[in-house]
Every structure is written in C-alpha cells, then in structure tokens.
N, C-alpha and C positions, 0 to 999 in steps of 0.2 A: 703210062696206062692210067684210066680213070674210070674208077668205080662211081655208077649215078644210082644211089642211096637213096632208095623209097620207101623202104620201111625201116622204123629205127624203135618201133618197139618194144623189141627182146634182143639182150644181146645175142650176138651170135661169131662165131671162130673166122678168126682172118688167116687165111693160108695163102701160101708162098708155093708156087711150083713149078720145079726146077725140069728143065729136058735137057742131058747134055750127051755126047754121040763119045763112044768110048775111042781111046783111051785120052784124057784131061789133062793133057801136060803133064800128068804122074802127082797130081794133088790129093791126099785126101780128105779137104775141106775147099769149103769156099766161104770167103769172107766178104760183105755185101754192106754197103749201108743203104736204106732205104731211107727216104723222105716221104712225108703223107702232107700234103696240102690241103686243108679241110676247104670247105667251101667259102670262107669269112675269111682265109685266106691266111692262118694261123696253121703254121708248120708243124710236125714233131716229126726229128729226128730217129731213125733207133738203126744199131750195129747187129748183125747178123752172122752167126757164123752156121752154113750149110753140113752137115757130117754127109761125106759120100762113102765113105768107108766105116766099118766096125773095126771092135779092138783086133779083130781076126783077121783084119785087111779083105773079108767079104764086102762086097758092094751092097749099100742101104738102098729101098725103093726099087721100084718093078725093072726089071730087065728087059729086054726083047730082042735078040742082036745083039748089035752094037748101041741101042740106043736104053737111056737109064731113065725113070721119072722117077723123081723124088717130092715127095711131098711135108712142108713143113707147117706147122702151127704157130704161127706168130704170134697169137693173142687168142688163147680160148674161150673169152672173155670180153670182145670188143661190140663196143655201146657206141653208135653212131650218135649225136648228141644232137644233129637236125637232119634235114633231107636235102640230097643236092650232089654235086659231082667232087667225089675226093680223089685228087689225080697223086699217082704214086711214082716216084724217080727211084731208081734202082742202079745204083753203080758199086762196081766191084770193089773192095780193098785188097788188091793181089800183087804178087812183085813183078808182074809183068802187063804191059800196056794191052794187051790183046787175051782175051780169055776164050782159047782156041777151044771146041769143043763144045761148046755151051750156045744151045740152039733158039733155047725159049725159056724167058722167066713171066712169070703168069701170077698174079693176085686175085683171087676170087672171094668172098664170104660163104658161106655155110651154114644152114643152120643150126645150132647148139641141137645136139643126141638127146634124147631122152632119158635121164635118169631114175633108174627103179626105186629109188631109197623114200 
C-alpha cells in the first residue's frame, strides 16, 4: 500500500487498521512487521504486535457480527520529512502460513487532535 504525502508540515498519527471476520484461529494477538519505504528509497523497518483481546479475553475494537475493526497507533508523532509516495509492506510474524480471518490491513495518517493544555 502507498501513502502519497503532500503535506508534511505538522506532524501527524500514523494508524494501522486491522478488519478481521471472527473467529481468528483462536489468537489473541497478531504479530506484523511492517516496512515503510520513504520516497529516496530508504527503509525502516519496525515489529508490531496487534492486541485483539483484553486481560478479560473481551475483544478490543468495534464489533459488528462477526466482523472486528481494530484500530492502532503506530506513531503519534510521525513527521514526514519530504513529499512523495511512502509505500508500506505488511507481513505477518505468525506460526502459521496463512492468517485465516484477516480481511483488511489499512495505513492511513491522521491528523494530530487538538490539545487543550
């Protein structure tokens, strides 16, 4: 997937979002590493772990059905450093080849909330 970065002014929140259709092979996490490819074509890696469950084994993120969205914050803080297309590779770290369940992984930006202080 690739994000095409036009404004890099303010930083602003890089989010991860997860859709996956119940029941997930009985995980409750998912472990992910992501790659970000900047434009100049300099990498950075970073490791991921998803919580789909609470200490309570309630499910995190909106329900509907069978269907979960979880939404993550990868970086509350992310400063685009020019303009251009930052393409993102998203693969699992799980013990199994196929991560049965999982419909849609999505990266978007956001921009940074207003703080009252």
């Amino acid at each position: 997937m690739v994000l095409d970065v036009t404004e890099n002014s303010e930083p602003c929140e890089l989010i991860l979002d997860v859709r996956y259709a119940l029941p997930l092979l009985g995980f409750d996490k998912i472990q992910l590493h992501i790659l970000e490819t900047q434009p100049t074509g300099v990498t950075i890696p970073r490791d991921v772990t998803i919580e789909l469950k609470d200490k309570e084994g309630d499910l995190i993120g909106d329900a509907s059905g069978d269907l979960v969205d979880v939404e993550r914050v990868l970086d509350s803080n992310k400063q685009y450093l020019r303009h251009g297309k930052y393409a993102y590779t998203i693969t699992h770290n799980m013990p199994t080849e196929i991560l049965g369940g999982v419909m849609e992984l999505r990266i978007r930006t956001m921009k940074k909330k207003e703080s009252n202080s």
